[in-house]
C-alpha positions as CSV (number, residue, x, y, z in Angstrom):
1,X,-31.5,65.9,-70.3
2,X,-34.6,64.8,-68.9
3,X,-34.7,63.6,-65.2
4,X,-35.0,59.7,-65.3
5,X,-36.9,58.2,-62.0
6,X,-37.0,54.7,-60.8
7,X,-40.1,53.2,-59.7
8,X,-38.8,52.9,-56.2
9,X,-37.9,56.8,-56.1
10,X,-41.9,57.5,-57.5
11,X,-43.1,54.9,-54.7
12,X,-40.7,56.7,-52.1
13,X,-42.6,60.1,-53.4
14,X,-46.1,58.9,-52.6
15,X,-45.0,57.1,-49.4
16,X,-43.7,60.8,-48.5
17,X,-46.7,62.7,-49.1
18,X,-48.8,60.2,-47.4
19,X,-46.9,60.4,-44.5
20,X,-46.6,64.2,-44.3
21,X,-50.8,64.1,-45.0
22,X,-51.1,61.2,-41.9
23,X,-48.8,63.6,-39.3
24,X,-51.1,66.8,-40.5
25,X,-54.1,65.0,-39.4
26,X,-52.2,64.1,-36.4
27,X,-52.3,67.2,-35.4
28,X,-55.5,68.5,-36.2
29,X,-56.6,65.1,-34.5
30,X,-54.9,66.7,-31.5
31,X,-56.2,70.0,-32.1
32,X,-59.5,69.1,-31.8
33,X,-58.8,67.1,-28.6
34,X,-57.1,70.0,-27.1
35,X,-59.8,72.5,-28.4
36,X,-62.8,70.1,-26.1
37,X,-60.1,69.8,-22.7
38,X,-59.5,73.5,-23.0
39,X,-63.6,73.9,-23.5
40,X,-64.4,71.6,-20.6
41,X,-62.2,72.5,-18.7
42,X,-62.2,76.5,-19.4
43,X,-58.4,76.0,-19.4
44,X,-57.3,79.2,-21.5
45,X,-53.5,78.3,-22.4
46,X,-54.9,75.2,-24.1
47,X,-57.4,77.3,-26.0
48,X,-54.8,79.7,-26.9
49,X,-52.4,77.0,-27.8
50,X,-55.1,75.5,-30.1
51,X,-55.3,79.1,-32.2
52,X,-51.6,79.6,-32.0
53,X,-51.5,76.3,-33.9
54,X,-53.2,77.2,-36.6
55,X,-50.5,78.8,-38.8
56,X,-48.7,75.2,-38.4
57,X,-51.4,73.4,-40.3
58,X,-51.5,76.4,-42.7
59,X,-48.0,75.7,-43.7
60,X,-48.2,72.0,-44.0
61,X,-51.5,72.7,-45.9
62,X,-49.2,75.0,-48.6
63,X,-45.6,72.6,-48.2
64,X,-48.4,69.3,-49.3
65,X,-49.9,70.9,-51.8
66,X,-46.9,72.1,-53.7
67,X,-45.1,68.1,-53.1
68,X,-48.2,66.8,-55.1
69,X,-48.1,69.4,-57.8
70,X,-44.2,68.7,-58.0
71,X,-44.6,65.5,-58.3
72,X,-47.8,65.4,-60.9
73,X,-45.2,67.8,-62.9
74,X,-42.3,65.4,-63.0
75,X,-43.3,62.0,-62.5
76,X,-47.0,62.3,-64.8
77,X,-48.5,59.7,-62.7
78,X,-51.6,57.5,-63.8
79,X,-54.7,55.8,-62.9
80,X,-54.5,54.7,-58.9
81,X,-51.0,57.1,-58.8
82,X,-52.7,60.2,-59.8
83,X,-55.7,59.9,-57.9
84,X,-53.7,59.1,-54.9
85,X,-51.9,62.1,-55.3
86,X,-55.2,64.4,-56.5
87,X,-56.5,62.5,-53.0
88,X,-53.8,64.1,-51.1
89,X,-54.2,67.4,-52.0
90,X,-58.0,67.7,-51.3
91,X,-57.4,65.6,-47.7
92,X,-55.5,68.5,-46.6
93,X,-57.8,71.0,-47.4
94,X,-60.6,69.2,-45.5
95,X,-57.6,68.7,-42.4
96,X,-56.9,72.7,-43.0
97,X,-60.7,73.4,-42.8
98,X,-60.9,71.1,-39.6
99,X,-58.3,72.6,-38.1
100,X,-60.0,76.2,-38.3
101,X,-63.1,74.7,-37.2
102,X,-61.0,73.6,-33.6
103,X,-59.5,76.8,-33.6
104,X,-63.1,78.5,-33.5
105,X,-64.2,76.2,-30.5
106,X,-61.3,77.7,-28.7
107,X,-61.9,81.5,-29.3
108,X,-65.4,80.6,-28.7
109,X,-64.2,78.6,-25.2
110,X,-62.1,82.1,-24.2
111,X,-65.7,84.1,-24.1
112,X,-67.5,81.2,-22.6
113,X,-65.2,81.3,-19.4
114,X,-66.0,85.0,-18.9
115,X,-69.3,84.9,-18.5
116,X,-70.5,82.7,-15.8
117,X,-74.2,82.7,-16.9
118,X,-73.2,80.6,-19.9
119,X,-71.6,77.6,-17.3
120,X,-75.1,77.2,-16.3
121,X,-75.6,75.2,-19.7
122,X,-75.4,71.4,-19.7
123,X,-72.5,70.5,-22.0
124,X,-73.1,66.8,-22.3
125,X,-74.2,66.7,-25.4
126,X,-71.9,68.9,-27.3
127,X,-68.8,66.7,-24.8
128,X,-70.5,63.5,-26.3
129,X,-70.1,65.3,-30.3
130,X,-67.2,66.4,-29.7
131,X,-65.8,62.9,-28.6
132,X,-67.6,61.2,-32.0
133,X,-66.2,63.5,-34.2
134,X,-62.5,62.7,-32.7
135,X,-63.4,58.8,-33.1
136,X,-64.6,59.2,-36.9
137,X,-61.6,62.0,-37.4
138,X,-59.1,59.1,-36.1
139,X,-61.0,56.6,-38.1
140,X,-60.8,58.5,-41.4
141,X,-56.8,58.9,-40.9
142,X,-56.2,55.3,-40.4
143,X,-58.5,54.3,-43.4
144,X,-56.7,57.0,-45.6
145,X,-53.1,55.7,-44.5
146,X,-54.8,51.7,-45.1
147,X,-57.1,52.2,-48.3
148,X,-59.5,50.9,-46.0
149,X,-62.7,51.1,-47.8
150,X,-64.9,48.9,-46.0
151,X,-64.0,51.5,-42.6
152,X,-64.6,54.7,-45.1
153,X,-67.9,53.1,-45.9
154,X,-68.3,53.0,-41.9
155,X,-67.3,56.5,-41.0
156,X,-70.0,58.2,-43.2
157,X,-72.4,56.0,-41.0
158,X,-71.2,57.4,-38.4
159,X,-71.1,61.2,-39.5
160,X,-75.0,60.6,-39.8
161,X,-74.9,59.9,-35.4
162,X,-73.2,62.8,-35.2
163,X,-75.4,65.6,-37.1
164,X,-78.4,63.5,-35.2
165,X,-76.3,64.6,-32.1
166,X,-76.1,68.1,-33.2
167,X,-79.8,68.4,-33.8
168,X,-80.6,67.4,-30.8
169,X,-78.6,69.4,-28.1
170,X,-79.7,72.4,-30.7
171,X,-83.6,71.6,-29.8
172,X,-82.0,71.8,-25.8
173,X,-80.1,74.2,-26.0
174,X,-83.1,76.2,-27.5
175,X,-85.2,75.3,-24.9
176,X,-82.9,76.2,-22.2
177,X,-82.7,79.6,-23.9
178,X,-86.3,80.8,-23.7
179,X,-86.5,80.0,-20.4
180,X,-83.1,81.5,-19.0
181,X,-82.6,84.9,-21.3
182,X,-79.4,85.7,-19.2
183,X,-77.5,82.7,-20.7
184,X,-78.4,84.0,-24.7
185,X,-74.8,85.3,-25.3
186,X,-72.8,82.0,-23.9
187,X,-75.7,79.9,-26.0
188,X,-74.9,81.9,-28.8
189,X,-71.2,80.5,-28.5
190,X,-72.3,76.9,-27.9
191,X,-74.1,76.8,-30.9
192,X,-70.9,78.0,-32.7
193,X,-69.3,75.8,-31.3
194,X,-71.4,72.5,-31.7
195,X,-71.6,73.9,-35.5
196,X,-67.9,73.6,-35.8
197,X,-68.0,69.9,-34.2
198,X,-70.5,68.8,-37.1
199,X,-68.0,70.2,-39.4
200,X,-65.3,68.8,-38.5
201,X,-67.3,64.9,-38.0
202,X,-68.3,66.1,-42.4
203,X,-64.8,67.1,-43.0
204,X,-63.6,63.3,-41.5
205,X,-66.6,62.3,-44.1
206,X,-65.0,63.6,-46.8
207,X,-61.7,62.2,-46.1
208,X,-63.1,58.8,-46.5
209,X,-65.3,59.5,-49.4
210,X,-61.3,60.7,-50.8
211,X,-60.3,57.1,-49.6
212,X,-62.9,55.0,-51.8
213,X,-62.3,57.4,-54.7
214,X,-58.5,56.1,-54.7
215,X,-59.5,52.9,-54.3
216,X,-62.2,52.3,-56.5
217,X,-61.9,55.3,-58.9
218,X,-65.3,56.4,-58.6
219,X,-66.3,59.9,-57.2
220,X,-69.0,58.8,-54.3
221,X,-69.9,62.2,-53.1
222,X,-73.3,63.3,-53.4
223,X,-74.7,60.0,-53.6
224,X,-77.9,58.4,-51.6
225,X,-76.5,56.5,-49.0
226,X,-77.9,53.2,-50.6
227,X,-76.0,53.7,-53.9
228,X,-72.7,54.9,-52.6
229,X,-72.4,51.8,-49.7
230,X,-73.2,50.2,-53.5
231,X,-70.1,51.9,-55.2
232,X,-67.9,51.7,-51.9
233,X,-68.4,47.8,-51.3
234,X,-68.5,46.7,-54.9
235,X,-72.0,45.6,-54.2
């Protein structure tokens, strides 16, 4: 006999795959935050705590991912429903790929603090990217959990300080090169690393692109930035 579900056992579902997506971006949130203390302060157990993570968020990538397809299967959900849940599943592959991007800064951190040419290199940049893309990472969470979509339509503002950001302490960092050859491998690492902060600000994008796409049922990625604050305000 078929398996009959209340509308209070579906809402319980979504409530419990939100959740489970809110506490993985807690902790690639946390990651990435652990990944920049272990970087500035060339602390290697937090670095190596960071990568040891990783296989936590692969598993609650894999657990979320089957919940939504479960659920898809025996519930058939519609409309605002089914995109929540199709939502879901693509937010935790951008908090998986943010999560490998933190684990990078830390590997890269661990051959940084051997080499003490590369502590010669000002830092205060990548620091200040590093900080913004934690900000817009926490921002994209709380708009997610909220259906917030006039702070989506913020955070992909704000992604466009941060690859500003990254351009510029790449045109420093370049400078600093030519001129002091002996720091080229440690630059090499910063570059990596200020890379993976960019991705990670893109992947916070993404999650808030995910949250006007629930709310509004239109697909805003791709678009020039004047049409989609059109499609994500109602303008």
């Amino acid at each position: 006999m078929a398996d009959k579900h209340t509308s209070s056992q579906f809402d319980s579902d979504l409530h419990r795959i939100v959740s489970k997506v809110l506490e993985m971006g807690g902790l690639v949130e946390s990651q990435l935050i652990h990944a920049m203390e272990a970087l500035i302060r060339f602390d290697l157990p937090l670095a190596n705590k960071v990568i040891a993570e990783e296989r936590r968020l692969n598993a609650m990538e894999v657990e979320i991912d089957a919940d939504c397809g479960n659920v898809i299967a025996r519930r058939q959900p519609t409309a605002s429903d089914l995109r929540l849940l199709m939502a879901s599943s693509k937010a935790v592959t951008n908090l998986e790929r943010a999560g490998d991007e933190a684990r990078k800064i830390a590997k890269r951190t661990r051959r940084i603090a051997g080499d003490e040419a590369g502590k010669l290199i000002n830092t205060a940049g990548i620091e200040l990217s590093g900080r913004m893309a934690a900000a817009i990472l926490h921002q994209s969470l709380d708009a997610f959990a909220r259906l917030d979509i006039a702070g989506a339509a913020q955070i992909v503002r704000e992604d466009e300080a941060i690859d500003e950001q990254y351009r510029s302490f790449v045109r420093k960092l370049a400078a600093f090169m030519a001129e002091n050859p002996r720091v080229i491998s440690s630059a090499l690492d910063y570059l990596s690393i200020a890379s993976a902060i960019e991705r990670i600000g893109d992947h916070a994008t993404n999650l808030a692109e995910l949250v006007i796409y629930v709310a509004r049922g239109t697909d805003v990625r791709h678009l020039p930035k004047e049409q989609f604050e059109r499609e994500a305000l109602g303008n």
